[in-house]
C-alpha positions as CSV (number, residue, x, y, z in Angstrom):
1,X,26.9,8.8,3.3
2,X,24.6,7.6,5.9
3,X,24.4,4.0,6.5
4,X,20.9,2.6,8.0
5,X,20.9,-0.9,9.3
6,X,17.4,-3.3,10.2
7,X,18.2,-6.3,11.6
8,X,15.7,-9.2,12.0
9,X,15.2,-11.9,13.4
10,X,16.0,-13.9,10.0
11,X,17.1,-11.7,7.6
12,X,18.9,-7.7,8.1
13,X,18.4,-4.5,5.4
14,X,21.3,-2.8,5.1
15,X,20.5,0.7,3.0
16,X,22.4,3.3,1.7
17,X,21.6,7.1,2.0
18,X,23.5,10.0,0.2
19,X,22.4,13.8,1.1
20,X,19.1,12.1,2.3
21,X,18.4,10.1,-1.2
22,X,18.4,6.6,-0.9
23,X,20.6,4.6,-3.0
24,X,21.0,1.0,-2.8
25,X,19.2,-1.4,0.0
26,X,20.6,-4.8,0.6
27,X,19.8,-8.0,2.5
28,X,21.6,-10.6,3.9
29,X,20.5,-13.6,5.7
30,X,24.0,-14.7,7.1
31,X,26.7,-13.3,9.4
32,X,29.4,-13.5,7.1
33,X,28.1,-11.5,4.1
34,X,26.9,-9.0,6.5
35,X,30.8,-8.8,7.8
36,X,32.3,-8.4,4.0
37,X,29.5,-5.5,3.7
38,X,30.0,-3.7,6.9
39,X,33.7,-3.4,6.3
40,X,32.9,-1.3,3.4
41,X,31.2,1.1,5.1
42,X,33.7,2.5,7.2
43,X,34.2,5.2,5.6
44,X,30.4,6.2,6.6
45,X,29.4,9.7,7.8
46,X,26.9,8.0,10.4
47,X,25.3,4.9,10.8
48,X,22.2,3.5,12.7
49,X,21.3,0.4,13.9
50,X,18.1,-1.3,14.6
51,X,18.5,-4.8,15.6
52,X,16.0,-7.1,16.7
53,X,17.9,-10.5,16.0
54,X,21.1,-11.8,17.1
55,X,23.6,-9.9,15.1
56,X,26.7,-9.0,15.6
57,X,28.5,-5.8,14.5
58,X,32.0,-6.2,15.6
59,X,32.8,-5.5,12.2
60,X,32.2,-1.8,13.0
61,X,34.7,-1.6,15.8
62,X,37.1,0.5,13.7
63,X,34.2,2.8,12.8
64,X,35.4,6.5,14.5
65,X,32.2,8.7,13.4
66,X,28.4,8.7,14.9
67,X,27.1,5.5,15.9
68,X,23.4,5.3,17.0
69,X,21.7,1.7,17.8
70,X,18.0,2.5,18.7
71,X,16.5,2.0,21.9
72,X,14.1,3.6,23.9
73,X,16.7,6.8,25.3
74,X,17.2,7.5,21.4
75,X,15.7,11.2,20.3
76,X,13.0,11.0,18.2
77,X,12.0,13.6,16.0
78,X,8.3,13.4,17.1
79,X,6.4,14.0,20.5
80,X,5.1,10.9,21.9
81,X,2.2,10.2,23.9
82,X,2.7,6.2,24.3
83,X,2.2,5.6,28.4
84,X,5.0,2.7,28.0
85,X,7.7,4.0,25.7
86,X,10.7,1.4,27.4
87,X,8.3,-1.1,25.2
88,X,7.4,0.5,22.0
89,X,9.1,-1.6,19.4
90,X,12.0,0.0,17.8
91,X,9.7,-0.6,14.3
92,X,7.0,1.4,15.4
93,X,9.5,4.4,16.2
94,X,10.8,4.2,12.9
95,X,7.4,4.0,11.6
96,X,6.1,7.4,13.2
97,X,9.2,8.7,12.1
98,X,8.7,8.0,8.6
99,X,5.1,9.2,8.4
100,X,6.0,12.8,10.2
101,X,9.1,13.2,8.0
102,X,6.8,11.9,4.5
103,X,3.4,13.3,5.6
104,X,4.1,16.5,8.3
105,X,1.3,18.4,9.4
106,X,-1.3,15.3,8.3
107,X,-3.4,12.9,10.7
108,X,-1.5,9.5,9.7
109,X,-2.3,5.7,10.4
110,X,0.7,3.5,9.2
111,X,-0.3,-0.1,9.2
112,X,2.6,-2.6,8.8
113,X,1.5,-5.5,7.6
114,X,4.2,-8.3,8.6
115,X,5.1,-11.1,11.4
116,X,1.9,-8.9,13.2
117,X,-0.3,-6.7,12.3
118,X,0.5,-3.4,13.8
119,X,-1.3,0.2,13.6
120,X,0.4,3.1,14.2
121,X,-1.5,7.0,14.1
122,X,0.8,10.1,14.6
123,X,-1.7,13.3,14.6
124,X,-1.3,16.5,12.4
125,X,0.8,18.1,15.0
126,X,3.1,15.2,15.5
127,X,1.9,13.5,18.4
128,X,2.5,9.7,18.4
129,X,-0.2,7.8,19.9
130,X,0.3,4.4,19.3
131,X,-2.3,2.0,17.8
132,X,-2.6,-1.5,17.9
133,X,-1.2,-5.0,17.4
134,X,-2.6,-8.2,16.1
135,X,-1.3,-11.3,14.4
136,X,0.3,-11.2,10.9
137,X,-1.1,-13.2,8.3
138,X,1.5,-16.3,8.7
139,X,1.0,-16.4,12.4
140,X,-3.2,-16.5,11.9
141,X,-2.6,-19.6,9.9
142,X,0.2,-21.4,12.1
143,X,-2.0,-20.7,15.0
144,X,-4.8,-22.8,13.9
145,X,-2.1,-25.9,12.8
146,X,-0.1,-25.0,16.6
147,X,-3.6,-25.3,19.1
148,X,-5.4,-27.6,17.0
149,X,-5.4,-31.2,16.7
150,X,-6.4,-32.0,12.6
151,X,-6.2,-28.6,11.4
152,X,-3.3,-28.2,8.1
153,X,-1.3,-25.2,7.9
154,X,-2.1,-23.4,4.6
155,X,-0.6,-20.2,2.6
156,X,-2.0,-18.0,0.9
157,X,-1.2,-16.5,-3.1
158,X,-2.2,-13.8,-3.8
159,X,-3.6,-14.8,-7.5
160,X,-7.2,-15.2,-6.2
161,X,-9.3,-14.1,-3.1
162,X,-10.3,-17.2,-0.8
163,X,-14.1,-18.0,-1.6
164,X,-16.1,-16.4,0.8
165,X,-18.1,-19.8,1.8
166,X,-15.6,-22.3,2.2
167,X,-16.6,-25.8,0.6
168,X,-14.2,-27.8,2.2
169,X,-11.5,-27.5,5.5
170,X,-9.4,-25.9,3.5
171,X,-11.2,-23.5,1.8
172,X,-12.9,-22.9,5.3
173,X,-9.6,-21.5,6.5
174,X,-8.4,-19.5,3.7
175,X,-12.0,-17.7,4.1
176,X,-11.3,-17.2,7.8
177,X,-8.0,-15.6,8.0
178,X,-7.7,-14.0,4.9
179,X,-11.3,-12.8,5.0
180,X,-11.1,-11.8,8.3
181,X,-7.6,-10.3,8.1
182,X,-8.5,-7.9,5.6
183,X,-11.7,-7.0,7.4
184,X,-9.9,-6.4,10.3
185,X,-7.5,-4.1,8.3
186,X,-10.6,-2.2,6.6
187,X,-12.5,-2.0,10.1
188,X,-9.4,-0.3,11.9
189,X,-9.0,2.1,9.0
190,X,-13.2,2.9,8.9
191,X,-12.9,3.5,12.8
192,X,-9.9,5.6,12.5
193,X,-11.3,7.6,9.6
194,X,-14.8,8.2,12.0
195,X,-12.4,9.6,14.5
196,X,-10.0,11.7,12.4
197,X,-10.4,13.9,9.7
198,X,-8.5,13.8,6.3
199,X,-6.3,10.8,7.4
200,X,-3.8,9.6,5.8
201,X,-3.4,6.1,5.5
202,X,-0.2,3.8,4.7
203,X,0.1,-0.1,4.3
204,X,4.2,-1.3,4.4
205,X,5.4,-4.6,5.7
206,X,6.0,-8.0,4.2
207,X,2.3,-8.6,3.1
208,X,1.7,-4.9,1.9
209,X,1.6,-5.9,-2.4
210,X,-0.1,-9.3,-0.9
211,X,-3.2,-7.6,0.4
212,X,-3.1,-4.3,-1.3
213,X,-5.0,-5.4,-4.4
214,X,-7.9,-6.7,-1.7
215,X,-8.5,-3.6,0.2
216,X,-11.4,-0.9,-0.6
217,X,-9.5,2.2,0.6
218,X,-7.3,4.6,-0.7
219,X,-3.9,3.6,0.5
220,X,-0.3,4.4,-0.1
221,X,2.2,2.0,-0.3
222,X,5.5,3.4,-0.6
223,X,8.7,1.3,-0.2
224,X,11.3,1.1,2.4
225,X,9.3,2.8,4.5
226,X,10.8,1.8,7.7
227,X,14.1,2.4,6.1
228,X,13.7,6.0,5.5
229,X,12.0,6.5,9.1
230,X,15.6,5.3,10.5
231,X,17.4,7.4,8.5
232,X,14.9,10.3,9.8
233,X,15.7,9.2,13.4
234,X,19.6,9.5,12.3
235,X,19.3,13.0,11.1
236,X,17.7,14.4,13.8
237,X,19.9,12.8,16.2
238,X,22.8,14.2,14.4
239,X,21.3,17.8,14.4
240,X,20.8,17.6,18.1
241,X,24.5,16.5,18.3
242,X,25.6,19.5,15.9
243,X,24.0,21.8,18.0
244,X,25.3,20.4,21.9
């Protein structure tokens, strides 16, 4: 059993993998459930962590097999050609990860739709470029409520797509960020499409079923995404180990 473990800043996935399946994924927003949990998993062939928030795992002190928390000097099972790799977001790792391990040998842009807005393209051979970052949906709207003076802060449901002339302040906003936000989405994809042949295109993240029903391309959506990119990372890490 491998465990796969992505902590955030409010909230950590815990996920279960057996012979490379996935079988159960959990979250917990508080230390203490995530303490009853880990305890459990001992008994773990390997586990990885990605942590981003303040988590603890002192829980796993008594754990004696592979540990691997994910950082920059981690192997990656892809060639990457990003000039700054000590700041590539452990995210965007497993991200590349997941689309050369789901889609190999296929020119792939993986756009994670969540706190920001972040493109990722990993080339038919497995070269990892990088991409691009922007700010996520909820950011667009706090920002205009943070550096404004009479501006609300607004959501967003997905039951209906904002009006595209707002009649009031309100309806103003929701036609400038969501509007624009999925433009912006349908742009990068159009220029990425102009530049590389037979791309394939994925939409994960907190937003993805949000905005999915509003965008023009063909896009795949699969779940846990991220998830299974770590536990990609894991078993290559684990072969290298095997074989040194």
């Amino acid at each position: 059993m491998h465990i796969v473990i992505d902590g955030g800043n409010t909230r950590i996935k815990v996920a279960q993998f057996q012979e490379g399946k996935l079988e159960n994924v959990q979250i917990f927003t508080d230390q203490k459930g995530l303490n009853i949990f880990l305890k459990k998993c001992l008994s773990a062939h390997a586990i990885i962590i990605s942590n981003v928030g303040s988590w603890s795992f002192k829980s796993l002190q008594g754990f004696n097999n592979r540990l691997i928390y994910l950082n920059k000097d981690t192997l990656i099972p892809f060639q990457s050609l990003y000039a700054s790799p000590q700041t590539l977001g452990n995210d965007r790792r497993a991200l590349a990860a997941a689309a050369k391990s789901k889609y190999p040998e296929e020119n792939c842009l993986v756009l994670d739709a969540g706190t920001c807005l972040t493109a990722d393209f990993i080339d038919a051979s497995g070269n990892y470029h990088g991409g691009a970052i922007s700010p996520g949906l909820k950011m667009r709207f706090s920002a205009l409520n943070s550096f404004t003076q009479n501006l609300p802060k607004l959501n967003w449901s997905e039951n209906t797509l904002p009006v595209l002339i707002g009649d009031s302040t309100d309806n103003s906003i929701l036609s400038g960020v969501v509007r624009g936000y999925l433009f912006e989405i349908e742009g990068i994809i159009k220029q990425y499409k102009d530049e590389f042949a037979d791309l394939r295109i994925v939409l994960c993240g907190g937003d993805t079923f949000l905005l999915l029903p509003w965008l023009k391309n063909d896009i795949f959506a699969p779940s846990n995404f991220l998830i299974e990119g770590l536990e990609y990372i894991l078993r290559y890490n684990l072969e290298g180990f095997e074989k040194s």
